[in-house]
N, C-alpha and C positions, 0 to 999 in steps of 0.2 A: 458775776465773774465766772468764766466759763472753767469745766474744769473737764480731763482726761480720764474718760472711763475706762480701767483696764478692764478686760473680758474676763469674768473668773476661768483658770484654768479647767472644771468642768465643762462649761458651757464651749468654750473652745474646740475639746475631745468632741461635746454633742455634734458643734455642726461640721467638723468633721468625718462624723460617721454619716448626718444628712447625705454630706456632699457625695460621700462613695456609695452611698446607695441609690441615689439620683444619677450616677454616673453611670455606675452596674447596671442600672435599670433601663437607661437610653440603652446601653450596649445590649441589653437583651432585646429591645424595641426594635433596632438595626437589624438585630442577625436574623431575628423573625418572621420580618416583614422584611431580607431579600430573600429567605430560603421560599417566603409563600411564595416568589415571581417565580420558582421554580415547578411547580406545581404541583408538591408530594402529592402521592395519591394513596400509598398503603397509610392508614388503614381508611381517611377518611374518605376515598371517592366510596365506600359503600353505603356512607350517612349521606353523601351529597345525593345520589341516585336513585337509593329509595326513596328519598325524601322530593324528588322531583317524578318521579313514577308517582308516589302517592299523592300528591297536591295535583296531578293531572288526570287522577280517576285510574291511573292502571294498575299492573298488578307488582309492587313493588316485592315479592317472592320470585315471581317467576326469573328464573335462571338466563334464559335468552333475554329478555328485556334488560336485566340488571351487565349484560355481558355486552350488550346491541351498545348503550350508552357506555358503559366502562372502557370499551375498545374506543370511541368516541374521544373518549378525555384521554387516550393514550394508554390506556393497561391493555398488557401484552402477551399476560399469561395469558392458560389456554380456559383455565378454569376464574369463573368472574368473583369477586368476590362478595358475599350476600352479608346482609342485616337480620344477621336469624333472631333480633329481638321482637319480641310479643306485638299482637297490634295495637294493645295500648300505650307502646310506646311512641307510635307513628305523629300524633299531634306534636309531639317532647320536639322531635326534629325535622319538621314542617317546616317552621323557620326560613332554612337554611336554603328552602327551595326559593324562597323571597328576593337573593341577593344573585343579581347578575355574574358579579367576578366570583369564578371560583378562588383565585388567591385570596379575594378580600372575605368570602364564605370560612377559608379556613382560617384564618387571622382572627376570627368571629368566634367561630368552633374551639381554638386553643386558647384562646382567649375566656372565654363561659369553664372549661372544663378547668383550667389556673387558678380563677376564682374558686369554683367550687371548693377547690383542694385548700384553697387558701383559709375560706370561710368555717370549712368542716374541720380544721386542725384549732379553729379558733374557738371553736365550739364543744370541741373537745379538751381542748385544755381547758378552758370555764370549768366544764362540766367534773374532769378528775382534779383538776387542782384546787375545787373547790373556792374560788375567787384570790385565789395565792399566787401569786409571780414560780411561774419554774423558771426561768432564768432572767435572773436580775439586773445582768449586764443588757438584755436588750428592752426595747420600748414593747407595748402593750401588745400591737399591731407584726411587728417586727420577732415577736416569739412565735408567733405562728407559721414561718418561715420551716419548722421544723418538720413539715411534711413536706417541705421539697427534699430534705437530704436521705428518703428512703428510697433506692437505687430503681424498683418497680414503679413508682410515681414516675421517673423521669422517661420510664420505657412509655408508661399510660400515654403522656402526654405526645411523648413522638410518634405516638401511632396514633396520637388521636381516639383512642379509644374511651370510650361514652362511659365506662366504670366511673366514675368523681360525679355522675350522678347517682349511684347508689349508696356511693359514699355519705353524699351532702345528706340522702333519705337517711342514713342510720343516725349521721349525725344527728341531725333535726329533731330527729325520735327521739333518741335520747335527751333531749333538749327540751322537749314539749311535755314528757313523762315525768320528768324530773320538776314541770310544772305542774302540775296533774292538768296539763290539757291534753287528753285522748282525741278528740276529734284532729284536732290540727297534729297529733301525732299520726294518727291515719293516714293525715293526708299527705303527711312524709315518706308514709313506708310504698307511695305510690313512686317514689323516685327508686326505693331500694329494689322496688319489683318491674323496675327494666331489666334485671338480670336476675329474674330469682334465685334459679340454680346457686349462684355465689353464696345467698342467703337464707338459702332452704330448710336449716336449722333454726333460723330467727323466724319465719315465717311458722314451724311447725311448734316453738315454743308457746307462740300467743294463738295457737289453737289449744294447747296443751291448757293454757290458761283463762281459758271459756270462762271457767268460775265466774272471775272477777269482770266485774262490772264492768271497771273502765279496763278490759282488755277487749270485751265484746263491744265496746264505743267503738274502740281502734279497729277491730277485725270490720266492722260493719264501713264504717267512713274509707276505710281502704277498700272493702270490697264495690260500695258506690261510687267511687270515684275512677276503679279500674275499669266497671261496666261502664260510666259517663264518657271516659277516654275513647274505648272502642267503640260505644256507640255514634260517636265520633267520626271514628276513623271508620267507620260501616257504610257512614253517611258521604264521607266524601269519596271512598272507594269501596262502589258495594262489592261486597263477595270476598273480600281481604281476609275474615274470620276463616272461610273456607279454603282459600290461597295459603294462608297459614298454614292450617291442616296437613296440605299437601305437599308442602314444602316441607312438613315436619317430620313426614314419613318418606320426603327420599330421600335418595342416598347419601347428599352432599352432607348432612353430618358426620355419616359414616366414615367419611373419608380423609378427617382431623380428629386422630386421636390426642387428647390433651388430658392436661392433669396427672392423677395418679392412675386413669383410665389410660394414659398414654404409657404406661412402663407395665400393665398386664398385660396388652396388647401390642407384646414384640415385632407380633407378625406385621401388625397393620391392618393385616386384612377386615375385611366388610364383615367375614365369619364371626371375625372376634368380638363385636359392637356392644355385644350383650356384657361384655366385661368393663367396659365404659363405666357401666350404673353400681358395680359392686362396692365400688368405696361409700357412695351416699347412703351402704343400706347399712352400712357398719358407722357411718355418722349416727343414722337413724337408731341404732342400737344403743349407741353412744349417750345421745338425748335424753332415753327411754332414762337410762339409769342415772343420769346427773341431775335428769328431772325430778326422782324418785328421791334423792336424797336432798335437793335444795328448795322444793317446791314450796316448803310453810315458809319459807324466809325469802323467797324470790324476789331478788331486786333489780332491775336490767341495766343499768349503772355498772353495777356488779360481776353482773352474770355478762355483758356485752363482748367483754376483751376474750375472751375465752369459746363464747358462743360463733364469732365469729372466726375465730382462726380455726377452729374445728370445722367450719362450714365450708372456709376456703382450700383447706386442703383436703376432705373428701369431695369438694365438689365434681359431679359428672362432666363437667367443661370448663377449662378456667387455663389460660395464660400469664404467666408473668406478669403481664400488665393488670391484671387482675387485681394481684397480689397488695394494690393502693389502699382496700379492705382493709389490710393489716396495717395501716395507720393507730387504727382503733386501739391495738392492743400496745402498740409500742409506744403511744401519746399515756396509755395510761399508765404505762411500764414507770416512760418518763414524770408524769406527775409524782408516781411514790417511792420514785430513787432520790429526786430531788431534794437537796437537803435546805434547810430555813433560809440557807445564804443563795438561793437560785445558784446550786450548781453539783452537778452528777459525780458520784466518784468514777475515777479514772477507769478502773474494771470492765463496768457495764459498756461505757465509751468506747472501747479497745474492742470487745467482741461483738457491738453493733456495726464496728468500723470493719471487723473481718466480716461479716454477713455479708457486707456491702460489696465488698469485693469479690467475695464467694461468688455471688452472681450474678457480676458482669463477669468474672473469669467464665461461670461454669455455661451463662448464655453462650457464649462463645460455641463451646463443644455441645452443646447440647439445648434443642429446646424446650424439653422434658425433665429432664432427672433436675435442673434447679427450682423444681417450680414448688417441690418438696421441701428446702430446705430454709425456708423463713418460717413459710408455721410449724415447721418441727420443731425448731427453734424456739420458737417463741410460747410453742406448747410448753417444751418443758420449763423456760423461764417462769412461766405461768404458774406451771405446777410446784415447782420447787421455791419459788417465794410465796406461796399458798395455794393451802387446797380449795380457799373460797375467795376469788381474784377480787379483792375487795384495796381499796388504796393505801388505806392507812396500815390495814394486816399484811401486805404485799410490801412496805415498806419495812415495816418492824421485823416481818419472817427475814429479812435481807438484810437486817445490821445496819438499817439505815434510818436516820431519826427527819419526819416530815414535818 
């Protein structure tokens, strides 16, 4: 006898939230893939370019080369726009030179850089929430969602810019450490050091950390694996180490002041360059002494949320879009606000929501002065829920039970 299965009222709610996220997600599919027909080109024609100079042996530095082909795809400025990342990043985006349509190259490119963010917010919640649900109303896959809602990720993404591979290297790091695999932590920290600048505190910590055994695995497996890249990249465009070089000593860094390098140097001018590097020596200061008092107890789990936002706002170069780093600390924020029932008190909620707005307003007016105020932020949250950013202490110091 046949009988009428009613759908329990859960399972109903479930598939439709399926369906509006299968919905949401075409409509993201759509907008995507017509905006590629249009052929953005900030910021990614400078990943398409070198990376089609370098797959054909030339000098993907050189200024007239990168300016010859950019005027080509239609950039108009006067000044071309370069890939000042290291040569061993050169294989990373090799790829890209493989694929005839540039629309279909960048749909490829925001597509790898999406994932990233998506995989490294997953990975980090694992990692701070300790195998816990932070928010219980969504599925497993669908909490990780929460690195899209930090306003700098969505800038990352519209410009295309390569940061969510440094991101993915911390993640990973911390992922493999927390295994005690060193080696394949290594060969994580090879993603974080396509920008090192951004990381240049996490990178001077695990020199700090020589002592230990498995930090010399990690230093040693990162450093073979950055000579293997460039040796690499040597081989298929000899003289690129030396292109580098000299690219690195002309002017055109000179002449983007960014960071907190961009608000000492009012003038702009080329005079003032040397003011650029003052904030990273006062990071470097910074280190020295946090080193001094956390080093018997060093945990990088721990010490990460912290190390990196200090990194990212002294850094010697670093944009908005940059700022996708500070995932790191807000995912952890978010694990030990979290309360048993996956869900944040209203408070923290409210002046993450004003940050957010802070700067798209303050983008607006300015490309500099907001580029300060999420790690300032998020420093002092740091500090003031503890002096040792640990999750479970970061939650207790905050009146909040995990």
């Amino acid at each position: 006898m046949a009988t009428n299965e009613v759908p329990a009222p859960g399972r109903r709610v479930d598939r439709t939230r399926d369906i509006e996220r299968y919905v949401f997600l075409c409509c993201v599919l759509i907008v995507v893939g017509g905006y590629s027909l249009t052929r953005p080109l900030q910021d990614f024609v400078e990943y398409w370019t070198s990376a089609h100079l370098f797959v054909s042996g030339k000098n993907p530095y050189s200024l007239g080369e990168m300016s010859r082909y950019e005027r080509a795809l239609g950039w108009a400025q006067p000044t071309p726009l370069m890939n000042p990342t290291p040569p061993w990043t050169l294989p990373l985006i090799a790829p890209l030179a493989f694929v005839k349509s540039y629309s279909m190259a960048w749909v490829l490119w925001v597509g790898t850089l999406t994932m990233m963010v998506f995989f490294s917010s997953r990975q980090l919640l694992d990692l701070y929430a300790k195998g816990r649900r932070v928010f219980r109303s969504e599925s497993y896959w669908s909490e990780a969602a929460i690195g899209f809602t930090f306003v700098p990720v969505l800038y990352c993404l519209k410009f295309t810019q390569i940061t969510p591979f440094v991101l993915l290297g911390i993640a990973s790091f911390l992922h493999f450490q927390n295994r005690n695999r060193p080696i394949l932590a290594g060969l994580s920290m090879t993603l974080a050091a396509v920008k090192p600048h951004l990381v240049y505190l996490l990178l001077a910590s695990l020199v700090l950390s020589i002592r230990r055994k498995e930090s010399r695995i990690v230093l040693f497996s990162l450093l073979l694996t950055v000579a293997a890249l460039s040796a690499i990249s040597a081989a298929v465009c000899p003289g690129v180490i030396h292109d580098y070089l000299e690219f690195s000593r002309s002017g055109y860094l000179k002449i983007w002041p960014s960071a907190i390098g961009a608000l000492l140097r009012l003038s702009g001018s080329a005079e003032s360059f040397r003011l650029q590097f003052l904030a990273p020596l006062i990071g470097g200061f910074w280190l020295l002494c946090y080193w001094e008092k956390l080093a018997k107890h060093w945990d990088w789990r721990e010490r990460m949320p912290m190390l990196i936002t200090v990194s990212v706002l002294t850094t010697a170069y670093g944009w908005i879009f940059d700022q996708v780093l500070l995932l790191v600390p807000i995912i952890a924020l978010s694990a030990a606000l979290s309360s048993a029932d996956g869900k944040i008190a209203r408070q923290p909620v409210i002046w993450y929501s004003v940050l957010n707005f802070a700067l798209i307003f303050g983008t607006v007016l300015s490309r500099t002065i907001p580029f300060v105020l999420a790690p300032l932020a998020l420093i002092f949250t740091l500090w003031r829920v503890s002096p040792t950013p640990g999750t479970e202490r970061m939650a207790a110091d905050a009146g909040y039970s995990v």
